[in-house]
C-alpha positions as CSV (number, residue, x, y, z in Angstrom):
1,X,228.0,-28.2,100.0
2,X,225.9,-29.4,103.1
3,X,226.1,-32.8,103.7
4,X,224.7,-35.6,106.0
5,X,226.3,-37.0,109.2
6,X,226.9,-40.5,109.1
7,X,228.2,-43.3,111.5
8,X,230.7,-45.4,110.0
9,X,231.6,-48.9,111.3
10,X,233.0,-52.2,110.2
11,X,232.4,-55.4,109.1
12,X,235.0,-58.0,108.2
13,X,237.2,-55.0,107.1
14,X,234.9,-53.4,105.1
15,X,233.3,-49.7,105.7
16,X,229.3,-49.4,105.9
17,X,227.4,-46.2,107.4
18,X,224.3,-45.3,108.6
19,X,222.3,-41.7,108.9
20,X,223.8,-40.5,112.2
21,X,219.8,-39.2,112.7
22,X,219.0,-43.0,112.4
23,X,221.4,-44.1,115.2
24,X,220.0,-44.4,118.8
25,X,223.2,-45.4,120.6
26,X,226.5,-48.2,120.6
27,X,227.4,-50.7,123.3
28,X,229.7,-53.8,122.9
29,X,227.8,-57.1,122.1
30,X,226.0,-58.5,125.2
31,X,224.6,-62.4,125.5
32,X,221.5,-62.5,123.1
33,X,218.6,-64.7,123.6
34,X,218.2,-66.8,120.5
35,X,214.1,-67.0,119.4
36,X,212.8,-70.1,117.4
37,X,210.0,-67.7,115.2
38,X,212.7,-65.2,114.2
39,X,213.7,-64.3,110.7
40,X,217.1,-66.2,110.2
41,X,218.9,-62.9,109.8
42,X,218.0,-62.2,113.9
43,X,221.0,-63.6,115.8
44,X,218.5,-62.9,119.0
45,X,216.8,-60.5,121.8
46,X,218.1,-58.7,124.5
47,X,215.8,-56.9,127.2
48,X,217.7,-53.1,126.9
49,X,216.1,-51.3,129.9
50,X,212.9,-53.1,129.6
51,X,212.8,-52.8,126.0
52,X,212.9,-55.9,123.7
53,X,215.2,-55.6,121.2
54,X,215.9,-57.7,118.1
55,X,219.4,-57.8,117.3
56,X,220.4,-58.3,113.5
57,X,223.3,-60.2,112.5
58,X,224.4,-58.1,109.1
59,X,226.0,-61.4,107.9
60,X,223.1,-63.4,107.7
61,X,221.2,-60.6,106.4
62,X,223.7,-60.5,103.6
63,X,223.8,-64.5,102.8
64,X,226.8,-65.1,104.6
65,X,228.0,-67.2,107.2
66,X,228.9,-65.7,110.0
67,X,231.9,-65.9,112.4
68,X,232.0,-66.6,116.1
69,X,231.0,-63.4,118.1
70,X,234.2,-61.6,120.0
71,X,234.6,-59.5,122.8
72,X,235.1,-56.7,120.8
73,X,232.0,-56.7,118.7
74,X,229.6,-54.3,119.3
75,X,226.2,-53.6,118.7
76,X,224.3,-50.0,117.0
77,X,221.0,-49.5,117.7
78,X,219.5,-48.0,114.4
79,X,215.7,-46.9,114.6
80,X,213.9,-49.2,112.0
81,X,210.7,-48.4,110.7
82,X,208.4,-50.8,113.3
83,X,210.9,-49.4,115.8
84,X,214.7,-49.6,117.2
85,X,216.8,-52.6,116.1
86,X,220.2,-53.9,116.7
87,X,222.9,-54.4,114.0
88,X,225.9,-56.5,115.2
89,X,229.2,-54.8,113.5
90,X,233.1,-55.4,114.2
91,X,233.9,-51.8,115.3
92,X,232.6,-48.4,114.9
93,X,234.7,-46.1,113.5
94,X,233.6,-42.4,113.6
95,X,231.1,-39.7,112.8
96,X,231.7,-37.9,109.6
97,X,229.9,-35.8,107.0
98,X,228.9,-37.4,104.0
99,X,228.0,-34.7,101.2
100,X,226.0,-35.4,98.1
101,X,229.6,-35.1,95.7
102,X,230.9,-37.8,98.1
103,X,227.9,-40.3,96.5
104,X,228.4,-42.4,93.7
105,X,225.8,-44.5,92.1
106,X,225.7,-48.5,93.6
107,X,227.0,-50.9,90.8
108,X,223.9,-52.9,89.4
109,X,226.4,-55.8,89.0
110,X,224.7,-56.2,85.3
111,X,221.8,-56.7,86.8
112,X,218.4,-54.3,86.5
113,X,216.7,-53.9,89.9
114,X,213.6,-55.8,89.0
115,X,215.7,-58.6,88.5
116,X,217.5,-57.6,91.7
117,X,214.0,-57.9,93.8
118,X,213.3,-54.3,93.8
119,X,214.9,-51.8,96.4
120,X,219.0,-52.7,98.2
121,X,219.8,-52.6,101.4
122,X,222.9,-50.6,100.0
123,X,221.5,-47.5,98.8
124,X,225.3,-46.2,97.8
125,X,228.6,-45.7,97.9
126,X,229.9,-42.6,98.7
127,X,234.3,-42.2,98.9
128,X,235.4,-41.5,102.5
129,X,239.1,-40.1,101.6
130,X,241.3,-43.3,100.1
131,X,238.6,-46.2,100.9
132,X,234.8,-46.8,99.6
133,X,231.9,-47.0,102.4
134,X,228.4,-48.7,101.6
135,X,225.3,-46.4,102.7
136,X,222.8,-48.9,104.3
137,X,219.3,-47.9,104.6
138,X,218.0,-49.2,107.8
139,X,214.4,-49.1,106.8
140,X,215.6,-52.5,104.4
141,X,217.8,-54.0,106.8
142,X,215.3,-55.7,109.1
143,X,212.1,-57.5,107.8
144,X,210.2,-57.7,111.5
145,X,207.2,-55.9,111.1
146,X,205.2,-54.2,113.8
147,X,203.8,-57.5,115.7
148,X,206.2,-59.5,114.9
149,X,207.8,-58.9,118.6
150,X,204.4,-58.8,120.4
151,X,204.4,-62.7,121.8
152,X,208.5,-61.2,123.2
153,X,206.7,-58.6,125.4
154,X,204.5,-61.2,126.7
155,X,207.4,-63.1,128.2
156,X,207.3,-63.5,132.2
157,X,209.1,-60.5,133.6
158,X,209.7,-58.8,130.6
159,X,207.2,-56.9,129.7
160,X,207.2,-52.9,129.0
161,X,207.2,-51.9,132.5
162,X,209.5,-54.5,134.1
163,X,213.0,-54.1,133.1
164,X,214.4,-56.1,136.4
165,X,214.5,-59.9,135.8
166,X,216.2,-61.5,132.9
167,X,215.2,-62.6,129.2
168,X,213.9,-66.3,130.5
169,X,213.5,-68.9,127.1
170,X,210.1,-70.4,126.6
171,X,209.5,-73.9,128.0
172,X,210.1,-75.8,124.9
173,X,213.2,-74.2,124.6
174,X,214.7,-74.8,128.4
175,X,216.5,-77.7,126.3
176,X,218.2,-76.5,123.6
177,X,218.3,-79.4,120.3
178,X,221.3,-78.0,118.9
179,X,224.0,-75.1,119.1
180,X,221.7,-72.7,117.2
181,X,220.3,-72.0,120.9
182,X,222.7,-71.1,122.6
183,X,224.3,-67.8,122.1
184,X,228.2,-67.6,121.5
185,X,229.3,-71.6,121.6
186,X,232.2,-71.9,121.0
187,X,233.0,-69.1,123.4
188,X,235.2,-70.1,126.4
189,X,233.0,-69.7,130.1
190,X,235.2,-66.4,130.7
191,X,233.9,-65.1,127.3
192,X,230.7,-65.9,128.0
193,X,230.5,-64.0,131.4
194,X,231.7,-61.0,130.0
195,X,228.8,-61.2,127.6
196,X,226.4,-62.2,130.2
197,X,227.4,-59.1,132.4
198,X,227.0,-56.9,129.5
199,X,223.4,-58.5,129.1
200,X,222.7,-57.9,133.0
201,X,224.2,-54.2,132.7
202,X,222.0,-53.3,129.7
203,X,219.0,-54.5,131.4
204,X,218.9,-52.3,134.3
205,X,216.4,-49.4,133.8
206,X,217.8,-45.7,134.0
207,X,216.5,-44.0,137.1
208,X,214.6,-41.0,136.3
209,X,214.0,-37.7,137.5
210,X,211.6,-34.6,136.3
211,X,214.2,-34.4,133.7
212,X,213.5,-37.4,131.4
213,X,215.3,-35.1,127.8
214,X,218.1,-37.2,126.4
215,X,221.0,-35.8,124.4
216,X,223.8,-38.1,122.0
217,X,226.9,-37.8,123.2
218,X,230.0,-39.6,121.5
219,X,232.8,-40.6,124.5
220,X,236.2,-39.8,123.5
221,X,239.7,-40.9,125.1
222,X,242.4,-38.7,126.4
223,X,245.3,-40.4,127.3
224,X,244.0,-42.2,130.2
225,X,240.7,-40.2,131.1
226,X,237.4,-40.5,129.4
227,X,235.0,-37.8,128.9
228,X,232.0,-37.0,126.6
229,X,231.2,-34.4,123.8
230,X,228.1,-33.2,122.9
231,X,226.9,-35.2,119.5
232,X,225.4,-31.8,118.3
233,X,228.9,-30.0,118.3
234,X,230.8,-32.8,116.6
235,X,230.5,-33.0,112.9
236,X,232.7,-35.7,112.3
237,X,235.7,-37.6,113.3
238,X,238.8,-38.0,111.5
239,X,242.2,-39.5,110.9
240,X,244.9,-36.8,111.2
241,X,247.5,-37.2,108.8
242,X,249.6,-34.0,108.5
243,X,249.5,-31.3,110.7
244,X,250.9,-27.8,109.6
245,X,253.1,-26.0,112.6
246,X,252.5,-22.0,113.0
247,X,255.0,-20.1,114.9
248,X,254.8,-18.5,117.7
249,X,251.5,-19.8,118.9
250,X,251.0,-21.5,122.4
251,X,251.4,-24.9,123.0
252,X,248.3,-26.6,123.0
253,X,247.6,-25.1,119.2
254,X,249.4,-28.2,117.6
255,X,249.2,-26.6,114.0
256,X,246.5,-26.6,111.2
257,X,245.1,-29.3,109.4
258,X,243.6,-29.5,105.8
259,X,240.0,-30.7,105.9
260,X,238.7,-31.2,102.3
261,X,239.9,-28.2,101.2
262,X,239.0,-26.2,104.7
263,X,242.6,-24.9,107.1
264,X,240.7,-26.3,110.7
265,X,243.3,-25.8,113.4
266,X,244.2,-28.8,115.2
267,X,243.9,-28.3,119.8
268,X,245.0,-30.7,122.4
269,X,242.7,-29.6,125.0
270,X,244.4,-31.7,127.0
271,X,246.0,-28.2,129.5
272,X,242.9,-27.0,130.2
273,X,241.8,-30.2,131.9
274,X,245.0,-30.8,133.7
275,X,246.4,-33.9,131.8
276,X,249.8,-34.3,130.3
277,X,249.7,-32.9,126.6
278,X,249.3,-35.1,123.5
279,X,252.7,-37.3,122.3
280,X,250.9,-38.1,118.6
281,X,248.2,-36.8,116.9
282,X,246.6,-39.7,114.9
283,X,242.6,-38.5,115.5
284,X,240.7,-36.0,115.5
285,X,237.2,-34.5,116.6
286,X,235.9,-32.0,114.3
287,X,233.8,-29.3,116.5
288,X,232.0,-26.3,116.3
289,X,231.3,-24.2,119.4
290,X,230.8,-20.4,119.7
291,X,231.3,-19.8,116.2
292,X,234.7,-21.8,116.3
293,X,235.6,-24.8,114.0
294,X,238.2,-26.6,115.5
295,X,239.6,-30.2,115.7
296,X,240.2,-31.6,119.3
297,X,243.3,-34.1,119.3
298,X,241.3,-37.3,120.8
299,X,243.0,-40.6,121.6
300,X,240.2,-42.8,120.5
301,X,236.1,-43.1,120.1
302,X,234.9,-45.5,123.0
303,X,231.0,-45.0,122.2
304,X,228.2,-43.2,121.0
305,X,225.2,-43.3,122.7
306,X,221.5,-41.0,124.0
307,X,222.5,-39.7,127.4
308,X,219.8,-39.0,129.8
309,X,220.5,-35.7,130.9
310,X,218.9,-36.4,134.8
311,X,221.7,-38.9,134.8
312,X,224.2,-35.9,135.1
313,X,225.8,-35.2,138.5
314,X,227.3,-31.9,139.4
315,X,231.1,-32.0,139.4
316,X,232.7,-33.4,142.5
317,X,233.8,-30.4,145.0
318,X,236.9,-32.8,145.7
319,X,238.1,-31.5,141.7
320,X,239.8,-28.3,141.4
321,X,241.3,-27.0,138.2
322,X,240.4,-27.5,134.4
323,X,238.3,-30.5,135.6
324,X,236.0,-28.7,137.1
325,X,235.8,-25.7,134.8
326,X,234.9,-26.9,131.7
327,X,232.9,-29.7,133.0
328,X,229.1,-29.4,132.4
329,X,228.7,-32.5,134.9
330,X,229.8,-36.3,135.3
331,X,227.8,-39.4,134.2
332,X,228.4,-43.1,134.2
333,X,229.3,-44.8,131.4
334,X,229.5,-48.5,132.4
335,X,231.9,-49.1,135.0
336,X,233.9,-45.6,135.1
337,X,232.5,-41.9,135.8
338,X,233.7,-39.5,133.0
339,X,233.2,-35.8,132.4
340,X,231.1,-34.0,129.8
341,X,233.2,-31.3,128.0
342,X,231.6,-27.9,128.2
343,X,232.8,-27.0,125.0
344,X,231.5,-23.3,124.7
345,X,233.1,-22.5,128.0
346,X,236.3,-24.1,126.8
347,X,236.4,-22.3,123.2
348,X,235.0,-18.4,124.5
349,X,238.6,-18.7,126.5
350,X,241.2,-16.1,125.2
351,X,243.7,-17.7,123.0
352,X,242.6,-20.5,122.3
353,X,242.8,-20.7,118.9
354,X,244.7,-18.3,117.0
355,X,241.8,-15.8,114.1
356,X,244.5,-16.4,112.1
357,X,244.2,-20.3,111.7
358,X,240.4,-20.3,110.7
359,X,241.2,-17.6,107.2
């Protein structure tokens, strides 16, 4: 049964997910400017490339109280419906397919939803293998309407067509009367740094070209390197937990795996690209390229994120080897340059996986 790509992340150890369709890209949590005329569930603004957004803490939006920020927060950027919006979350998981069987109905608590106050920010619950995850609809999670962020733009050097100089507070808030306006404090000055860096790095504008089409793109660890995969070949991404050897097939087919039923075989493409092969198999990237389902040994999920395809530079001359042949180009993410897999190039290659695996 076709189902729906989701984004799973976490909050306090729980699973929540979002329409993959809905999700505009993931960075870790920058500094946020707090605003006084904000809904209480808005933690703050940040200027990303000259756009204002408002970033939601999901802990206030639920009633809770939240805990002090971390390093390793991060922040997805769903598309609301007056316009993109931040949702502060502990981690982000993976991409995965949701399908209508997975879906249970929410629990009304014993309540009926008039007396709930009509429509739930949790649409459902669908089961994701052993654990539950709560379907958010983004449309509920953020009560800013369509002005609601018009006196932001109007701030000096922020408006829609200057995305150099920094978020600078109103004059009445230049002293702040309490802790509730300033972001993060109880963070220590090297904390807040790292968060103010992050604030600086978002801001910068993406220089443009002719080519102005933008592409997701999840970036994935292998062993040491980064690289990037093509959102629109991955279906999902998934914990490995058994892997099936076959005889006498070559070494970077690490055996088959079972997939909800489906025998996907399991590569470490790892050879190709000229890095040492894979010691343990613990995740996976479910692709399709060239007619080929297959699932990628991965080390981890650093981001997903809308890639500007002018940002892509050719491949260095300097690299030789599988580096340079199944590279489409290199693009920056942050502070590193990483490589963006040419997957159909990689998977039309003789022998790479074995007909016999996909029956």
């Amino acid at each position: 049964m076709v189902g729906t790509a989701y984004l799973i992340f976490e909050l306090h150890g729980v699973a929540y997910a979002a329409a993959a369709s809905r999700i505009r890209e993931v960075f870790y949590l920058p500094e946020l400017l707090p605003m006084a005329e904000a809904p209480p569930e808005i933690a703050g603004v940040l200027n990303l490339r000259g756009e204002i957004l408002p970033v939601l803490d999901l802990d206030r939006r639920f009633g809770r109280r939240p805990p002090p920020y971390r390093l390793t927060d991060s922040v997805v950027v769903l598309q609301g419906p007056a316009g993109p919006f931040g949702a502060i979350v502990n981690g982000v998981r993976e991409v995965r397919e949701i399908t209508p069987e997975d879906i249970i109905e929410t629990p009304t608590y014993g309540q009926r939803t008039a007396e709930r106050g009509g429509a739930r920010v949790i649409m459902a619950l669908a089961r994701c293998d052993r654990e539950m995850v709560a379907l958010l609809d983004p449309d509920l999670l953020i009560t800013l309407g369509e002005g609601d962020l018009a006196p932001l733009l109007e701030l000096p050097g922020n408006g829609p067509g200057n995305g150099n100089g920094p978020l600078e507070p109103p004059p009445e808030a230049i002293a702040p009367p309490s802790s509730d306006w300033i972001f993060c404090p109880d963070a220590t000055d090297a904390d807040r740094e790292v968060f103010r860096r992050r604030a600086e790095h978002l801001r910068q504008r993406t220089l443009l070209t002719e080519r102005t089409d933008e592409v997701a793109v999840a970036a994935i660890t292998l062993g040491n390197e980064a690289y990037a995969l093509p959102l629109d070949q991955v279906r999902e991404f998934i914990e490995v937990r058994k892997i099936a050897p076959m005889p006498c097939c070559p070494p970077h087919i690490l055996g088959n795996t079972n997939l909800r039923g489906d025998i996907v075989p399991v590569v470490d493409v790892r050879s190709f690209l000229d890095l040492p092969p894979v010691k343990n198999t613990r995740q996976a990237a479910i692709v399709e390229a060239e007619g080929i389902v297959a699932a990628i040994a991965v080390d981890g999920v650093l981001d997903i994120y809308n890639l500007d395809m002018a940002t892509v530079a050719p491949v260095p001359t300097a690299l030789q080897g599988g580096d340079r042949d199944y590279l489409h180009g290199v693009v920056r993410h942050g502070d590193r340059v990483i490589g963006l897999l040419h997957l159909s190039k990689l998977f039309s290659q003789e022998g790479f996986v074995i007909n016999e695996t996909l029956t």
